[in-house]
N, C-alpha and C positions, 0 to 999 in steps of 0.2 A: 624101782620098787619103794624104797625108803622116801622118797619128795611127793608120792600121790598119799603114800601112809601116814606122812606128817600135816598132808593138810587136810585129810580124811579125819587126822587125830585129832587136829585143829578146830575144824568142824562140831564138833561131838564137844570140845570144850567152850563152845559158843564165840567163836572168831566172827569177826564181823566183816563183808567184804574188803574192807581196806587193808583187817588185820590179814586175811590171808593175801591181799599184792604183798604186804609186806612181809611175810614167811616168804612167799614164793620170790621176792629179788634178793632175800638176804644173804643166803648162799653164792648165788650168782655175783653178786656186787663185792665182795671179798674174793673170790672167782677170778673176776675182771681184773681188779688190782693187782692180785696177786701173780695170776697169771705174766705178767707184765716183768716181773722177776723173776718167777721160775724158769721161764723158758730160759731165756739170757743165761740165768745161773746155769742150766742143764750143758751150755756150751763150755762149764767153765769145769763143772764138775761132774761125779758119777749121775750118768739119768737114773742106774739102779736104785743109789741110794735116795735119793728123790722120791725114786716111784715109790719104794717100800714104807717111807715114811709116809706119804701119804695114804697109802693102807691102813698105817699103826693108827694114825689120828681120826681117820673119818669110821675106824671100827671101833676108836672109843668114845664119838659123836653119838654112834648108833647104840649105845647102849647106856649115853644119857637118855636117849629121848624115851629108853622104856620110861623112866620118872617122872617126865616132864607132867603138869599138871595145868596150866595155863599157855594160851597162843604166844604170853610175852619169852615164857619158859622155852617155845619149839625155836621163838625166834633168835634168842640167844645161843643156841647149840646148836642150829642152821652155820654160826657163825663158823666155826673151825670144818665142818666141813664143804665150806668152801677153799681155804687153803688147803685141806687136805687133795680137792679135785684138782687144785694146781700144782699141787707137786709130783699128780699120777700121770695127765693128760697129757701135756706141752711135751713133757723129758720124752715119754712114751715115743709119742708121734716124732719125736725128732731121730730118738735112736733107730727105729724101723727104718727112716729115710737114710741115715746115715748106714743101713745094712743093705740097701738096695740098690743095684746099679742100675744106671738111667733107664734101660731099654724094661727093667720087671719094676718102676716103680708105682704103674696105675695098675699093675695087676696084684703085687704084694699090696698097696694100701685099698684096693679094692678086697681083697679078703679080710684088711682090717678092720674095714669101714661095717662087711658082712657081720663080722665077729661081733663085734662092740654094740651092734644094732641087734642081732638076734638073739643076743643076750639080755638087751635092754627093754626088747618090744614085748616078753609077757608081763614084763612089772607089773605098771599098772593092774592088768587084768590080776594077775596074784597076789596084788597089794587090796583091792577091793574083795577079792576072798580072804585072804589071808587075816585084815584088821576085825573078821566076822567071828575068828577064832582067839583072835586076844592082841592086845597091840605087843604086850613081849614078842610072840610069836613072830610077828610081822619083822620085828628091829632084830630081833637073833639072826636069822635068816638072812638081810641084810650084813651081818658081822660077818656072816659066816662067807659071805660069797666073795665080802673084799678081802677074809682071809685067804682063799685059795687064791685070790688075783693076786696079793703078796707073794703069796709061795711059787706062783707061776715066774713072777716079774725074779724071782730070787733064785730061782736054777734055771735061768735063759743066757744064754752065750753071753759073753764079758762086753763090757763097753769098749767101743769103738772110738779112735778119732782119724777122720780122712784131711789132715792140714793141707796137703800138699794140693787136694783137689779144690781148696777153697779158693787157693791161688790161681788159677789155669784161667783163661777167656770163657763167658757164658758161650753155651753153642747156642745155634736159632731159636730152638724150643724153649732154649733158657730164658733167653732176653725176649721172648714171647708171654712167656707166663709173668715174665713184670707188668708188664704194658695191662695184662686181664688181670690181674691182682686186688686190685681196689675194685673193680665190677666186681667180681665174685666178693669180695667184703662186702661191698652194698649189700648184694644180694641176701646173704645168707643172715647181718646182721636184720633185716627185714624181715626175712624167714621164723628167727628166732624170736624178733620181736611180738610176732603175732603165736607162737607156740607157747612161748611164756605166757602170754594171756591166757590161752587155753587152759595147759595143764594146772594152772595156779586157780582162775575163777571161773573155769566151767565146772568143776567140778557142785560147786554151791548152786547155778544154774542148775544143773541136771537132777540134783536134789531136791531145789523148790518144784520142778518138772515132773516128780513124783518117780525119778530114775533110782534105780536100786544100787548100792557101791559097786556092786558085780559089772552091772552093765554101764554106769561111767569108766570104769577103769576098762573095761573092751573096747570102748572107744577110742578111748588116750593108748592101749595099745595100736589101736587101729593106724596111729598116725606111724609108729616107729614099723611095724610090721611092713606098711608100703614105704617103707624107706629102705628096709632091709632090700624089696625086689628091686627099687630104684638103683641102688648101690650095685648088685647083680649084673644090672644089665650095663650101667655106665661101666664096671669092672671088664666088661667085655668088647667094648669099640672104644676108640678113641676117635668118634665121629661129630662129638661136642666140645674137643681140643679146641680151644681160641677160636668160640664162634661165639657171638653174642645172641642169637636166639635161641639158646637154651636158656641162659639167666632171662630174658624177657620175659619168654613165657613161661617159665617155674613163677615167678610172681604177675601174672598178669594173673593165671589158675588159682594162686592164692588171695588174690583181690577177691576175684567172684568166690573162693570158699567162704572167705568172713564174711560174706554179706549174706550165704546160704547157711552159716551159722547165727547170725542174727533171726534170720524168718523164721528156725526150725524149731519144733515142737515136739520131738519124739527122738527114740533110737534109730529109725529108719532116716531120718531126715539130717538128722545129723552126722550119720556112717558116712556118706559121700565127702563132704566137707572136710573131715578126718582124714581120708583117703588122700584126698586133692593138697591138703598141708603136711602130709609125708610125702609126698613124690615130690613136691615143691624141696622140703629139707633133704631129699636124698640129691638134688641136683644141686642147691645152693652148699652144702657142704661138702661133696664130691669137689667141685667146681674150687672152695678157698681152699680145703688143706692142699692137692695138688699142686693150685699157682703158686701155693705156701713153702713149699716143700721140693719144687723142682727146680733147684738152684742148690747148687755144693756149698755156700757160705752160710754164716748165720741159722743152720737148720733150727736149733732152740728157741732161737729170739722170734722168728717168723713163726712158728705154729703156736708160741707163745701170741702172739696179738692173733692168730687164728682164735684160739680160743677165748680170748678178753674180747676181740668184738662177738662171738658167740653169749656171751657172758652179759656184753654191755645190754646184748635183744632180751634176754632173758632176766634182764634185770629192769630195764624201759616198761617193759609191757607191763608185767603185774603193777609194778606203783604207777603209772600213769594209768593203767585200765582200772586198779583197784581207786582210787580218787575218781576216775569216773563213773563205774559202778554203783561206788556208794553218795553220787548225786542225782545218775540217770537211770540206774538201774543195771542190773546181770546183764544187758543185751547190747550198752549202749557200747562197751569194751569192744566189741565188735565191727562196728562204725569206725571207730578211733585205728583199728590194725589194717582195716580199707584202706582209709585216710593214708596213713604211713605207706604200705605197699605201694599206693600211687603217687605218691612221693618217690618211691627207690624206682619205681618202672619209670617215671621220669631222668630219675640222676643217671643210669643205669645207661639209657636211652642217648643221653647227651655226653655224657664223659665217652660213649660209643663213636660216637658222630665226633667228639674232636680228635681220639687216635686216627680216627678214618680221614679227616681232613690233615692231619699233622703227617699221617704216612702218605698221603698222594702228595705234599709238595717237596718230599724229601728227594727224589727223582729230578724237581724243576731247577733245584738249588743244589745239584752234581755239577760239575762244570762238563 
């Protein structure tokens, strides 16, 4: 709610496409670094206290940006809460796994994945009503939600640590999800690179489009909404466990989106596209935190670079699409997340092709 509000806010104070790629990585790219340390630290110390500090700080993000008065202003106080998202996320996701025993862990983090998405997917649409009624309005409301995720993260059962199980031999499924680990990174930093684009400069597209904040921001819902059923349904088989055609085709879908987001002209033309890049992010991030996370060691440090290559895509997109926005135009952003996708359905495709040849000659070279 508060990241379409800011650039919504942004907007209205006459940001210029480059200025908002550069609101929309700035958070993210503090994000990514940070990330990088928090998880690690979460292994060292309380996730609780982690998480909760990250609450205190991005609630007192959210109630600079009522003052903000200039795009240079949103993008300086973008800053802290990006650290604040790294000391809530990584710890998060770690302590869950370290609460899960192997056999409930796609079905526990499939209700987290539920949680955190269906909570996230009316933003937009309430951030483009809500900024109609006054921009405090918008940022309180914002304070107030990371305040109950404090109070929640602060009477949840005590921190956990499972040493003993860090030590033991990975089982099969273990040392399986290493081997898809980096495919699902691909994937999903590609995913994210082209949703950073979106949420950060369609918004100004849909605007010169003659689109109303209401119906941009049900869009950009539109993308978490079908991720929420994506999440749903992957929560219930484990039939795209270590298979490589799901990540293929989440980004082969999301190629032909950007390129149906490039041609379209309207709400109706653009609803599909939105569609096709949330089902894409419910399978490319279903897909990393699980390889991320199914492994008894390092739970911190590992969902920690989950979310820093999440972070990296969301920070890629807006400043390279925002530089080429403001050469080629709102559309050309578009091209450029193509461009990349078939890049990742490439790497994707080939890093496939050499586990598949590195495991058929492991068999020849048995004695």
């Amino acid at each position: 709610m508060a990241g379409l509000a800011a650039i919504l806010l942004a907007i209205r104070l006459g940001a210029t496409p480059l200025q908002l790629g550069l609101i929309g990585m700035t958070w993210p790219a503090f994000y990514t670094v940070a990330c990088l340390f928090s998880g690690p630290l979460s292994d060292r110390m309380s996730r609780r206290l982690l998480a909760t500090t990250g609450c205190a700080i991005a609630c007192s993000a959210y109630l600079l940006m009522i003052k903000a008065s200039s795009p240079g202003q949103i993008m300086l106080i973008a800053l802290p809460v990006g650290i604040a998202m790294s000391l809530f996320w990584p710890p998060l996701e770690a302590w869950l796994a370290e609460l899960s025993s192997p056999s409930d862990l796609r079905r526990n983090f499939g209700i987290f994945n539920i949680a955190w998405s269906a909570g996230a997917a009316p933003g937009p649409l309430l951030a483009g009503l809500a900024i109609n009624v006054g921009v405090p309005f918008v940022f309180l409301t914002s304070v107030s939600l990371m305040a109950i995720a404090g109070i929640v993260v602060v009477t949840r059962k005590p921190d956990t640590r499972r040493e003993t199980s860090a030590q033991r031999p990975l089982t099969q499924d273990e040392n399986r999800s290493e081997r898809f680990l980096h495919l699902a990174w691909v994937a999903n930093f590609g995913t994210y690179f082209t949703i950073g684009i979106i949420r950060s400069l369609f918004p100004k597209l849909g605007g010169q489009l003659g689109m109303s904040s209401p119906s941009i921001g049900a869009l950009l819902s539109a993308i978490t909404f079908t991720q929420v059923l994506m999440f749903a349904l992957l929560a219930r088989t484990s039939s795209w466990h270590y298979r490589l055609a799901p990540l293929l085709l989440s980004q082969s879908i999301l190629l032909v989106g950007s390129l149906l987001i490039y041609v379209g002209t309207g709400f109706g033309q653009f609803l599909l596209p939105m569609v096709m890049a949330g089902a894409c992010a419910g399978i490319s991030y279903f897909s990393s935190i699980y390889y991320s996370i199914n492994t008894p060691a390092r739970l911190g440090a590992r969902s920690g670079l989950h979310e820093a290559l999440i972070g990296l895509g969301v920070v890629a997109g807006p400043f390279t699409g925002g530089i080429v926005a403001q050469r080629w135009g709102l559309r050309s952003p578009y091209l450029l997340s193509g461009l990349v996708t078939l890049l990742g359905v490439a790497s994707t495709a080939a890093i496939g092709m050499m586990l598949r040849t590195r495991d058929e000659k492991k068999p020849e070279s048995t004695p």
